[in-house]
C-alpha positions as CSV (number, residue, x, y, z in Angstrom):
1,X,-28.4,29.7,13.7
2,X,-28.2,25.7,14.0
3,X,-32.2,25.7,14.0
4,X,-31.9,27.4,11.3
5,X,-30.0,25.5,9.0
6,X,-32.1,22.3,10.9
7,X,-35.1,23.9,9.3
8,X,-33.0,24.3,5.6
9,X,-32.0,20.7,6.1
10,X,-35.6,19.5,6.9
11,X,-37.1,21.8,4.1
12,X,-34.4,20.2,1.4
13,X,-35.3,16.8,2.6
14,X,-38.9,17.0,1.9
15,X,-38.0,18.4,-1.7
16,X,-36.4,15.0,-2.6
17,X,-38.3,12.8,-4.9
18,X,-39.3,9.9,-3.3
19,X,-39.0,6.3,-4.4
20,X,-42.5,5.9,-7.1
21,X,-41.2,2.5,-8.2
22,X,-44.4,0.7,-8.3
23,X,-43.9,-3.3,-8.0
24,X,-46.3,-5.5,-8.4
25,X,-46.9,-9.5,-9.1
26,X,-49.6,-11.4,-10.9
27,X,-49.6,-15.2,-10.7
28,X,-49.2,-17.8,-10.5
29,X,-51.2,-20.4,-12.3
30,X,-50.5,-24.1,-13.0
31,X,-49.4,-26.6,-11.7
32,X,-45.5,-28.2,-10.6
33,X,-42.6,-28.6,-11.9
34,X,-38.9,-27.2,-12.2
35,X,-39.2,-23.4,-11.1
36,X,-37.6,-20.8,-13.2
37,X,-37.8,-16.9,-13.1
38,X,-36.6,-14.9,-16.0
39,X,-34.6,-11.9,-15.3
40,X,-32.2,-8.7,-17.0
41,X,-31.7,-5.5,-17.1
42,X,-33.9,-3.5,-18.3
43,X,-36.9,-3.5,-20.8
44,X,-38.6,-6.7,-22.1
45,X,-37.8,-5.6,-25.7
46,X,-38.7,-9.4,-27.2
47,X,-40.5,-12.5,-26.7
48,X,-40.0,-16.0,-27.9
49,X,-43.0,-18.8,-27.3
50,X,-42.7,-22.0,-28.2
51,X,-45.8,-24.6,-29.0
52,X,-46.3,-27.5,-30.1
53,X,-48.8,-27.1,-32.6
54,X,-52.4,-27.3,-31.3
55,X,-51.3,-28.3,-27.9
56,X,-49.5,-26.9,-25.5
57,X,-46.4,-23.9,-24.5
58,X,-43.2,-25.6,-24.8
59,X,-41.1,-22.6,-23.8
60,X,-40.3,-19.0,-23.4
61,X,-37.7,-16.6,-23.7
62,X,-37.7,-13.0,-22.6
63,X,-35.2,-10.2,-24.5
64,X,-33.8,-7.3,-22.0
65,X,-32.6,-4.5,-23.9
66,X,-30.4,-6.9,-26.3
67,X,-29.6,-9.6,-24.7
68,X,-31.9,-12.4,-24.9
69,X,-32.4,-14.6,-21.7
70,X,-31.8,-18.6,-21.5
71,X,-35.1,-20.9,-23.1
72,X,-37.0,-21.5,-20.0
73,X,-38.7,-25.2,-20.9
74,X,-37.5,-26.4,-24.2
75,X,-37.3,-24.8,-27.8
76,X,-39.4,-27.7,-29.1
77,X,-42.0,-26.7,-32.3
78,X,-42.7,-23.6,-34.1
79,X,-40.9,-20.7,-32.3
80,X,-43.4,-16.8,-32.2
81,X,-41.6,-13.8,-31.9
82,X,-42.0,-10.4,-31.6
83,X,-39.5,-7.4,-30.6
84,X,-41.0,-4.3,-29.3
85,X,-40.5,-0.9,-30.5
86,X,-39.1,1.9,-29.2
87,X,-41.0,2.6,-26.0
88,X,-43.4,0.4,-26.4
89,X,-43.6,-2.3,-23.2
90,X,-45.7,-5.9,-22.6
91,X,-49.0,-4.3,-20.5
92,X,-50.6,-7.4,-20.1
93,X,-50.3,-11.4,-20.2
94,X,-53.1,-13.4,-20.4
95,X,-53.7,-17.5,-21.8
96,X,-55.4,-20.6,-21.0
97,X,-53.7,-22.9,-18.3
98,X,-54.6,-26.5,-16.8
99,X,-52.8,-28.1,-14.2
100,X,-50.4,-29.6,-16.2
101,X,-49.6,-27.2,-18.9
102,X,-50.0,-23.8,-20.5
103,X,-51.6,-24.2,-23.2
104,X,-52.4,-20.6,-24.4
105,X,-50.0,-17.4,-24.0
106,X,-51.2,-13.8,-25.3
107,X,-48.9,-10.9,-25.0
108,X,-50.6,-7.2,-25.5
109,X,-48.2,-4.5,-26.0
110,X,-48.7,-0.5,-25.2
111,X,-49.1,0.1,-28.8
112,X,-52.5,-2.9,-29.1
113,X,-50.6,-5.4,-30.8
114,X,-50.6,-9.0,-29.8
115,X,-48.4,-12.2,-30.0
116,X,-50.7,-15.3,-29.9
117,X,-49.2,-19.1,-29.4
118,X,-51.0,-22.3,-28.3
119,X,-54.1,-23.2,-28.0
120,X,-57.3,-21.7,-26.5
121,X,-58.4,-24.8,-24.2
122,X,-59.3,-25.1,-20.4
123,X,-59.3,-22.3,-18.0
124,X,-58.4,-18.4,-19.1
125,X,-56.2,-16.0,-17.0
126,X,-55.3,-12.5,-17.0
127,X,-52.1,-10.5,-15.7
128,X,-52.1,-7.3,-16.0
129,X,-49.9,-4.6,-13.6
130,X,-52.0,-2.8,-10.8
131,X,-50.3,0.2,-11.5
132,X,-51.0,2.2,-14.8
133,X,-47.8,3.0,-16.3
134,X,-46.2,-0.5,-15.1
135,X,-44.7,-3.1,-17.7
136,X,-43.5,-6.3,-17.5
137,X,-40.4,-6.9,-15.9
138,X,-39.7,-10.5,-15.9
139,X,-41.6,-13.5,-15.9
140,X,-41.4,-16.8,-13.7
141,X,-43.1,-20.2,-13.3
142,X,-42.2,-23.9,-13.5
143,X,-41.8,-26.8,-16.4
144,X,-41.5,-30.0,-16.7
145,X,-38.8,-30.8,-19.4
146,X,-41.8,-30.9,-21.8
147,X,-43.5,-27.7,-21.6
148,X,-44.5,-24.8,-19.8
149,X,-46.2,-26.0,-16.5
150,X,-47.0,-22.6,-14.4
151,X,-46.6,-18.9,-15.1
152,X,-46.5,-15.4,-13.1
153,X,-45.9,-12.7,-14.2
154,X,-44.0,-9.8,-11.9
155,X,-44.5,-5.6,-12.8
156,X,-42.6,-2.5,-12.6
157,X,-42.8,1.3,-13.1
158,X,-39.1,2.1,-12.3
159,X,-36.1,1.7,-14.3
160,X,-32.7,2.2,-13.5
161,X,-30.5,4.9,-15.4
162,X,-28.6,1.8,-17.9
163,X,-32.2,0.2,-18.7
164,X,-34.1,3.2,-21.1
């Protein structure tokens, strides 16, 4: 009888699903500088860039579920936004960098579109999650007080129940 229910037990066991959360980390690029790391629960549901205009990333700020993270950099120059749709998630990342700024950010969502800030000069990069149906979680890096100075970006398939 008590192999039997060790069997049950060790039948059960192998009928829980296990953890799938797929993690993964792309970055980083640049160069020095004051390190940040933007974090929140949940989704990335926005995005905030700042430039100044034909130059260089000033700063950025992330949106999880509603609540919008602090302005890592400065809010200096024309700020870009877009909020995401219902569902829809931040697949990939990519820019133009030198060791001293970022001077190029390119979001791409699930759904194709794109927000664009900065300017296309010096070397290109390209985040993107190893995993398929990974998004963006959060994004981290260093600035200067000026601008944008280096950038990762971190991945994840697995939300928690509060996060949608």
């Amino acid at each position: 009888m008590l192999s039997l229910l060790f069997f049950v037990g060790l039948f059960a066991s192998c009928l829980v699903k296990p953890n799938t959360a797929i993690y993964s980390f792309s970055g980083s690029i640049g160069g020095g500088g004051i390190p940040f790391a933007s974090s929140g629960n949940g989704r990335v549901t926005g995005i905030r860039v700042w430039e100044v205009p034909s130059q260089y990333i000033t700063g950025i700020q992330l949106r999880h579920q509603y609540i919008w993270s602090k302005v890592f950099g400065r809010a200096y120059g024309p700020v870009n936004e877009m909020s995401l749709f219902d569902g829809e998630a931040v697949v990939q990342v990519s820019g133009k960098y030198h060791s001293n700024y970022i001077y190029q950010l390119i979001f791409v969502t699930s759904r194709g579109r794109s927000l664009s800030a900065g300017l296309p000069y010096q070397k290109s990069f390209n985040f993107y999650p190893t995993h398929p149906e990974s998004e963006l979680r959060m994004l981290s890096g260093r600035h200067n007080g000026n601008g944008i100075t280096s950038l990762g970006a971190h991945w994840s398939s697995e939300f928690n129940s509060t996060s949608a």
